[in-house]
C-alpha positions as CSV (number, residue, x, y, z in Angstrom):
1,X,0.0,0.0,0.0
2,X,1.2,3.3,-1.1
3,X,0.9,6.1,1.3
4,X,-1.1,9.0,0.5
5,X,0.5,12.6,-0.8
6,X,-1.9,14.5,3.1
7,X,0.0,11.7,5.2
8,X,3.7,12.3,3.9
9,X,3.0,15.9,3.8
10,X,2.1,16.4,7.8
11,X,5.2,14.0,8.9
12,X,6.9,16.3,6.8
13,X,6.0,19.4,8.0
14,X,6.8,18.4,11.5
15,X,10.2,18.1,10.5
16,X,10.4,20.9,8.4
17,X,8.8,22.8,12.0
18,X,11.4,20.8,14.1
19,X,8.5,19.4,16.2
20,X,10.8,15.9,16.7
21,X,8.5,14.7,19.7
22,X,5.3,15.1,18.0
23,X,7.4,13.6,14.5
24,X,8.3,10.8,16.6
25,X,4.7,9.8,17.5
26,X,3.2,10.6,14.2
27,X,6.3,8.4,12.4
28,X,4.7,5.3,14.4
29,X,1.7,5.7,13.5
30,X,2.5,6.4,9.9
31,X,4.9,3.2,9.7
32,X,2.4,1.1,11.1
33,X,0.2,1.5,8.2
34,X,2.8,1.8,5.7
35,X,6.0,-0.5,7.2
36,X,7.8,-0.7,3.9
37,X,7.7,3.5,2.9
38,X,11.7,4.3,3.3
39,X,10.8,8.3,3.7
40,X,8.7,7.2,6.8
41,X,11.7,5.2,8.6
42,X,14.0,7.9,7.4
43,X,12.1,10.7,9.1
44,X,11.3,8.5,12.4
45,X,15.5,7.8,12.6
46,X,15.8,11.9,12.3
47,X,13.4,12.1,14.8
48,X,15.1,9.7,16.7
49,X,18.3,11.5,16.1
50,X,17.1,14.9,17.2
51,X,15.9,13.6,20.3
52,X,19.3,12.5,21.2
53,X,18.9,8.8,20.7
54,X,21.1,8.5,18.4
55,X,21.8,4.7,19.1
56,X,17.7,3.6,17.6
57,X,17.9,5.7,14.5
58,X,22.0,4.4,13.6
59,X,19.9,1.0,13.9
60,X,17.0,2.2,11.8
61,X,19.2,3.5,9.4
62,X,21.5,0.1,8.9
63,X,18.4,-1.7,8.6
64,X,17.3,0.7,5.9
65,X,20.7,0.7,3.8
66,X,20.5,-2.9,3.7
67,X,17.3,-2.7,1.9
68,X,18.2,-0.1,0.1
69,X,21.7,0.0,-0.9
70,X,21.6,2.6,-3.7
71,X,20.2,5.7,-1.7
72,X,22.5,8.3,-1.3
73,X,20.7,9.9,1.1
74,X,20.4,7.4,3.6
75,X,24.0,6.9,3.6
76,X,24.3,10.1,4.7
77,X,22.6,10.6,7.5
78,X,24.1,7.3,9.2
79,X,26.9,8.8,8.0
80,X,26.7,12.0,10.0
81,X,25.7,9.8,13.5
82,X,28.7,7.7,13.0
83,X,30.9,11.2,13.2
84,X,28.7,12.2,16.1
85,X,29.5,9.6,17.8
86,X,33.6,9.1,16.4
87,X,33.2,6.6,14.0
88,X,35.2,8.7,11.4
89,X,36.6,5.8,9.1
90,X,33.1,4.2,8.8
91,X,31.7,7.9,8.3
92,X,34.3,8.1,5.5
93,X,33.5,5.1,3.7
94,X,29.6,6.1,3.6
95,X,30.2,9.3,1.9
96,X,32.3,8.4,-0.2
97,X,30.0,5.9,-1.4
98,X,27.0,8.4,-1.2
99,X,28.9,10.8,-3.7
100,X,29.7,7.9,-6.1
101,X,25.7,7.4,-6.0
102,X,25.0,11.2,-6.4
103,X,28.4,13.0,-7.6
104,X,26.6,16.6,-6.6
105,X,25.3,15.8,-2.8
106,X,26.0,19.2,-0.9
107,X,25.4,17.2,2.2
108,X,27.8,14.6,1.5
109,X,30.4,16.2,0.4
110,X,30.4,18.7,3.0
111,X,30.4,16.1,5.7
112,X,33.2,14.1,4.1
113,X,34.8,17.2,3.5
114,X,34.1,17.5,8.3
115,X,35.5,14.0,8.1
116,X,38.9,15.1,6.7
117,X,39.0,18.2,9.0
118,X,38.7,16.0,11.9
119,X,41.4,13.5,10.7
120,X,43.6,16.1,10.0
121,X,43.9,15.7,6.3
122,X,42.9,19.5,5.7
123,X,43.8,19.4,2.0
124,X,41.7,16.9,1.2
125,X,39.1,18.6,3.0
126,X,39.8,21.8,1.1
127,X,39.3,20.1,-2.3
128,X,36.0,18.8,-0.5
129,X,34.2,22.2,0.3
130,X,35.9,23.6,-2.5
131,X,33.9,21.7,-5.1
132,X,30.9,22.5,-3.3
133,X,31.8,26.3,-4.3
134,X,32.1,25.1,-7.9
135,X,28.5,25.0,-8.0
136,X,27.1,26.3,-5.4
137,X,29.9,29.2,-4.7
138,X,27.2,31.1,-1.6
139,X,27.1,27.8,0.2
140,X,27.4,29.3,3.5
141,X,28.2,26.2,5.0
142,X,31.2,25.4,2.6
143,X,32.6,28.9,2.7
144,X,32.7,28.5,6.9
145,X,34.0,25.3,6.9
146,X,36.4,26.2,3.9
147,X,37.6,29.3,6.0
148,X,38.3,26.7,9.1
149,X,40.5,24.4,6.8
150,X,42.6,27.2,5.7
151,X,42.8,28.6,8.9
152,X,44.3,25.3,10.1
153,X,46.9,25.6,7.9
154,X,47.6,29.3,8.4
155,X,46.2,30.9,5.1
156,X,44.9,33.8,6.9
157,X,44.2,35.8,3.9
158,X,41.9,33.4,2.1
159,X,40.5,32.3,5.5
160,X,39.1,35.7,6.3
161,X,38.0,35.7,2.6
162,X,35.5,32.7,2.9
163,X,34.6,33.7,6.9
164,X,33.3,37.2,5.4
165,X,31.2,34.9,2.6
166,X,29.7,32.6,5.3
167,X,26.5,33.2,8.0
168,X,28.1,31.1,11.0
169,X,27.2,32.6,14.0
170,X,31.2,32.0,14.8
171,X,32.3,33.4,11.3
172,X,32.7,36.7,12.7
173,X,34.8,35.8,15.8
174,X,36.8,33.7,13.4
175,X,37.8,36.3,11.3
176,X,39.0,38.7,14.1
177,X,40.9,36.1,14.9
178,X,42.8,36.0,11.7
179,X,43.2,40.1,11.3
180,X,44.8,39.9,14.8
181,X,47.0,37.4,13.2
182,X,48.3,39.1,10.2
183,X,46.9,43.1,10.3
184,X,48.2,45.8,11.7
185,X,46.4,47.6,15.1
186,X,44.6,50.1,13.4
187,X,42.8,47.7,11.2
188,X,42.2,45.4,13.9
189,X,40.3,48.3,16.2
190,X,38.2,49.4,13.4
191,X,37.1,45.6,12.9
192,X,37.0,45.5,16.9
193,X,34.6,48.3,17.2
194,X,32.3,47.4,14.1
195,X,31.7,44.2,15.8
196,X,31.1,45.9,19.4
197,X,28.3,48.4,17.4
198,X,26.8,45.3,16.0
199,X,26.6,43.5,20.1
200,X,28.7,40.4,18.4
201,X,31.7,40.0,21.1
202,X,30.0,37.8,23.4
203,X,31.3,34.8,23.2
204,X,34.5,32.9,24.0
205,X,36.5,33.3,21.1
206,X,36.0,37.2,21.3
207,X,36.7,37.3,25.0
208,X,40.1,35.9,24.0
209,X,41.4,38.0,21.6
210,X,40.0,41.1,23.3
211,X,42.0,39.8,26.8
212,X,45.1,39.4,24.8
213,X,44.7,42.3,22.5
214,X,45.0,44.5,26.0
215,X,47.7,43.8,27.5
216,X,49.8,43.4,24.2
217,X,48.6,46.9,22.9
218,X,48.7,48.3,26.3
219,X,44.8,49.3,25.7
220,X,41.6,48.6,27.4
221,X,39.0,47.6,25.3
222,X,35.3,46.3,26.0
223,X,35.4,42.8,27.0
224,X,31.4,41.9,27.1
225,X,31.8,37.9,27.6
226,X,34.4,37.8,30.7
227,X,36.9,40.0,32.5
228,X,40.0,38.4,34.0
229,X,39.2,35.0,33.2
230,X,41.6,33.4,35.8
231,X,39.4,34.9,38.6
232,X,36.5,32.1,37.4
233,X,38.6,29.0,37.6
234,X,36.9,26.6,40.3
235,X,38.6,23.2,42.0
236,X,35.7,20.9,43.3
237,X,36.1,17.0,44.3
238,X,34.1,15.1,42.5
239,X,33.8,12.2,45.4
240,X,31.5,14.9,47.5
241,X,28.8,14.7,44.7
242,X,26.0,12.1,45.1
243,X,26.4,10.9,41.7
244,X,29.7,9.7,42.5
245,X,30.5,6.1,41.5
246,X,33.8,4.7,41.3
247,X,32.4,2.3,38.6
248,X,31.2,4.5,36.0
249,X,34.7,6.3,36.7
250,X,36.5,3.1,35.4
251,X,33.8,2.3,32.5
252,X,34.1,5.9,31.1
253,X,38.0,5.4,31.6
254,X,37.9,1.9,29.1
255,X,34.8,3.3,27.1
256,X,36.9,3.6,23.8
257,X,37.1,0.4,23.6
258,X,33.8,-0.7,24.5
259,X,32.4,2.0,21.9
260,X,34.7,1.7,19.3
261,X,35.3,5.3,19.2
262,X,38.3,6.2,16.7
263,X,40.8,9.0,17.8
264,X,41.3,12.3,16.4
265,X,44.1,13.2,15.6
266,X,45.1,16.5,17.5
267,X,48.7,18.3,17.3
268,X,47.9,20.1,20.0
269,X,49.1,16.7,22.4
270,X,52.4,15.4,22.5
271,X,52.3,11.8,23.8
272,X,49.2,11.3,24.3
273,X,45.6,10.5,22.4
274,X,42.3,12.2,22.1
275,X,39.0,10.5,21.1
276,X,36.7,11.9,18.3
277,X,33.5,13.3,18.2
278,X,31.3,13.7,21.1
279,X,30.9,10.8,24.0
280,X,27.5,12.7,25.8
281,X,25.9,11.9,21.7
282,X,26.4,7.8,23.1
283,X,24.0,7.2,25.6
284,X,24.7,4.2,27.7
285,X,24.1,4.3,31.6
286,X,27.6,5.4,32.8
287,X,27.8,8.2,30.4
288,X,24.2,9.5,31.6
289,X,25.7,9.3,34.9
290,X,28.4,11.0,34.8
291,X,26.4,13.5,32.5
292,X,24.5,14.0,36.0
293,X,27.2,14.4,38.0
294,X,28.9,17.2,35.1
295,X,25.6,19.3,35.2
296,X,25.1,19.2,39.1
297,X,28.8,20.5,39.0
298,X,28.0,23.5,36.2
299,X,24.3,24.4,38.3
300,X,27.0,24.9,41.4
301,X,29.4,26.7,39.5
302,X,26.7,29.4,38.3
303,X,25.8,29.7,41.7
304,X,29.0,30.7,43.2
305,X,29.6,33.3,40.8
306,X,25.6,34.5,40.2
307,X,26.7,37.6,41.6
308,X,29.9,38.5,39.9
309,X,28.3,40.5,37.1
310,X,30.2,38.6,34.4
311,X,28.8,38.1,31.0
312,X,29.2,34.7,30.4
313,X,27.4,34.4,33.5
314,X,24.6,37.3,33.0
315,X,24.0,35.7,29.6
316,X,24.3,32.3,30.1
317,X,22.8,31.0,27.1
318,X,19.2,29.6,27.0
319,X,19.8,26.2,25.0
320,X,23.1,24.5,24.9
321,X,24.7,21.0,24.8
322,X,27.3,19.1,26.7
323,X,30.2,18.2,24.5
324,X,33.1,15.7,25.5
325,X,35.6,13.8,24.9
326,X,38.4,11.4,26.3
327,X,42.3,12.6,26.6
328,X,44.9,9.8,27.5
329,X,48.4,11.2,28.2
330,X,51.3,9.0,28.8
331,X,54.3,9.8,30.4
332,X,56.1,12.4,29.2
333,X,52.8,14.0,27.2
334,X,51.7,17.3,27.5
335,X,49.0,19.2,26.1
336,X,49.7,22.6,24.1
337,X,48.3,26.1,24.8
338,X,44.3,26.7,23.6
339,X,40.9,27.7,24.4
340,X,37.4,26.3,23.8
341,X,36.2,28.2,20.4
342,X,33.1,26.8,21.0
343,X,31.9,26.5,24.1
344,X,30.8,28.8,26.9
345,X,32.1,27.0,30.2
346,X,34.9,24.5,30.1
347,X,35.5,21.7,32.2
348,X,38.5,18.8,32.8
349,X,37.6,16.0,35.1
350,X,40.7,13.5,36.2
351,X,39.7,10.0,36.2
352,X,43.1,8.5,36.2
353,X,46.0,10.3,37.7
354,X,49.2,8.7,39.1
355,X,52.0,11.0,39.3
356,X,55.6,10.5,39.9
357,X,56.4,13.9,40.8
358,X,53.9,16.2,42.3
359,X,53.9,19.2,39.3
360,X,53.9,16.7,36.6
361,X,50.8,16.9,34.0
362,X,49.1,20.5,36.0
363,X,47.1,22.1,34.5
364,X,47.9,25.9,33.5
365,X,45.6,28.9,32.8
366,X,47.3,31.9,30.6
367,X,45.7,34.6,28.5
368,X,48.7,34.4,25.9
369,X,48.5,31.3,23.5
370,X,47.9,29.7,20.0
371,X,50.9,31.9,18.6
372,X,49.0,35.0,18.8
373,X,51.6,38.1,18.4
374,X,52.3,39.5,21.9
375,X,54.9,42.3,20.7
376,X,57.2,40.6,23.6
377,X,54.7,41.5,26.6
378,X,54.6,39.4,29.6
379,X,51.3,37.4,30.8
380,X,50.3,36.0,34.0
381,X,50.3,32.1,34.8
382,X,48.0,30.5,37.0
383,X,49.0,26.9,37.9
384,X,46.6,24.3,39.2
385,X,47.7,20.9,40.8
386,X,46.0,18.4,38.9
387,X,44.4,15.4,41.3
388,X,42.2,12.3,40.7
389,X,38.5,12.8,41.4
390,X,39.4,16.2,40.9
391,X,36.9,18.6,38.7
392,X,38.2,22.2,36.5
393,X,35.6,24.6,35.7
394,X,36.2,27.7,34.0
395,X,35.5,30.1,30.8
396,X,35.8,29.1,27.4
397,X,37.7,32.5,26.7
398,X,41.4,31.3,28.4
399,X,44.1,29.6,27.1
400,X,45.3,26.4,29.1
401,X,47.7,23.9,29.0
402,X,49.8,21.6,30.5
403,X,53.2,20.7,31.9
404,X,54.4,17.3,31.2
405,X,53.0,14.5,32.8
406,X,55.4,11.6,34.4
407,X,53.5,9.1,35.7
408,X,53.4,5.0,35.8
409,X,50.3,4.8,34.2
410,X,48.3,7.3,31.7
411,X,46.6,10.3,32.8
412,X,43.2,9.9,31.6
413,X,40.7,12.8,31.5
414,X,37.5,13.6,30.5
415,X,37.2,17.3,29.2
416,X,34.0,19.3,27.9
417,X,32.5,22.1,27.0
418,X,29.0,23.7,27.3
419,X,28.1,24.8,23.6
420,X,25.1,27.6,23.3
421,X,22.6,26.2,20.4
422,X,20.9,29.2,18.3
């Protein structure tokens, strides 16, 4: 039985209206008098995956591929959960074999093109979003993602080319970023206070360059998103919260293995490894736990510093996600100077930590970093001794990083982000 043009059209429109609860519910419905229509599986797994099971609609969507092995499409969305959830290699085989199906998918090509920017492979992922351009040469998307690879690989110029092309809510910070790379002062101020008439500086990434820009210009300049940074860095003990539980601690420790989650490739860390994509998109009991614990941690954080008339605090943004991932440093590892680009709070939890010597693998908080020009200006450190059970909390907008680690077995941590959705 073929299902009518009034039935597709309303489990349409609730995804077109981003009504994923309702879509759910309607999906079931719709599927159970037409099991065999591929759009009505596809949209229940996008329901599914919008809801943040992303575990039922990878499962709906192997089912579907196997039944239909020529649909592009499909390929691509199980493509994009298995980079959600750092299955790169599998995500790369998919859209590959999407594009060979349909040589001109815009979705496909842009998330192989994500899939070599993770991996590292930035040319490749260049070529990617560049043929995107061919024919589509507004593609927002590509010209953001474009800028990023060519940012990676310090072609400032053409970066701040594409970022001025592209409607990222982060394509503006982005940019700054480069002009304070390769402009001169006066350039950079006029860009700084065009964005400060337009209310765009508040966010991390702003915050950062703004900090930095001060003390290497000798200048104060509006810094809407977080003054002195180090001031905001909190030390809790995880063991005092009531989510606690040794157990989870050990299974989120081993859970690469258990998940199968590739690593990313990151030259930030020296002797160490990172995992890829985001573990809080794999939802299996000990990562909702922990999950628990992270958030009762943030709620206590907010309240600590509810009256410190801060931005980031102030305008603590209304819809967000938790983002993580695994870091496992061996001895002699350390982690280079960075920031959080895209989060809002930032967080490091220890779960393994057996030190040698009692500095080795801290944790330090600067507001110089990522080879930003400092015209030879000094900048304060703050160091924090790094202990198992032990929680970090602090802005997105500082740089951190830390001294190496010598240890008789890996320091493992777990490290987020809270990133604002629009």
């Amino acid at each position: 039985m073929e299902a009518d043009k009034r039935k597709i059209e309303e489990i349409v429109n609730l995804y077109e209206n981003n009504d994923f609860k309702e879509l759910n519910k309607a999906c079931e419905k719709f599927l159970s008098e037409f099991p065999n229509s591929p759009l009505g599986w596809n949209l229940y797994a996008l329901s599914f995956k919008n809801l943040g099971n992303l575990q039922k609609a990878m499962k709906i969507y192997e089912n579907l591929i196997s039944e239909n092995p020529q649909t592009p499409t499909l390929m691509t969305n199980l493509a994009n959960i298995y980079s959600d959830i750092g299955r790169q290699v599998d995500a790369e085989k998919l859209y590959k074999k999407a594009i060979k199906l349909d040589p001109k998918s815009i979705n496909a090509i842009n998330g192989l093109g994500m899939v070599y920017q993770i991996m590292g492979k930035l040319e490749e992922s260049i070529r990617s979003f560049e043929s995107i351009l061919d024919f589509d040469m507004n593609n927002k998307y590509a010209n953001f993602n474009l800028a990023e690879s060519y940012r990676k690989i310090g072609k400032y110029d053409e970066a701040i080319d594409c970022y001025s092309k592209a409607e990222n809510p982060l394509s503006k910070s982005h940019m700054l970023e480069c002009i304070y790379r390769v402009k001169d002062k006066k350039f950079f101020t006029n860009q700084l206070s065009l964005l400060n008439q337009e209310n765009e500086l508040l966010n991390p990434l702003m915050s950062c360059i703004i900090s930095h820009a001060s003390i290497r210009y000798d200048e104060s300049f509006d810094n809407p998103f977080c003054n002195d940074p180090i001031d905001y860095i909190r030390v809790s003990d995880i063991t005092e919260n009531d989510h606690y539980d040794i157990n989870v601690i050990n299974q989120i420790i081993n859970i690469q293995k258990t998940e199968s989650i590739d690593d990313k490739p990151q030259p930030l860390l020296n002797g160490g490894k990172q995992t890829s994509g985001n573990l809080f998109k794999i939802k299996n009991n000990s990562i909702q736990k922990i999950e628990m614990l992270i958030m009762e941690e943030i709620d206590s954080y907010k309240s600590s510093f509810r009256n410190s008339g801060q931005g980031f605090i102030l305008n603590w943004p209304k819809k967000y996600e938790l983002l993580g991932w695994i870091v496992d440093i061996k001895e002699g590892g350390k982690l280079k100077p960075h920031m959080h680009k895209q989060g809002w709070l930032s967080g490091s939890m220890y779960l393994k930590v057996d030190k040698d010597k009692s500095e080795g693998g801290d944790i330090l908080f600067t507001l110089d970093g990522a080879g930003y020009p400092n015209d030879g200006k000094k900048f304060d450190i703050k160091k924090v001794n790094v202990e198992e059970n032990k929680i970090i909390l602090f802005p997105s907008s500082i740089f951190h990083y830390t001294t190496p680690f010598e240890g008789r077995e890996n320091r493992v941590t777990l490290a987020f982000d809270i990133k604002p959705i629009d």
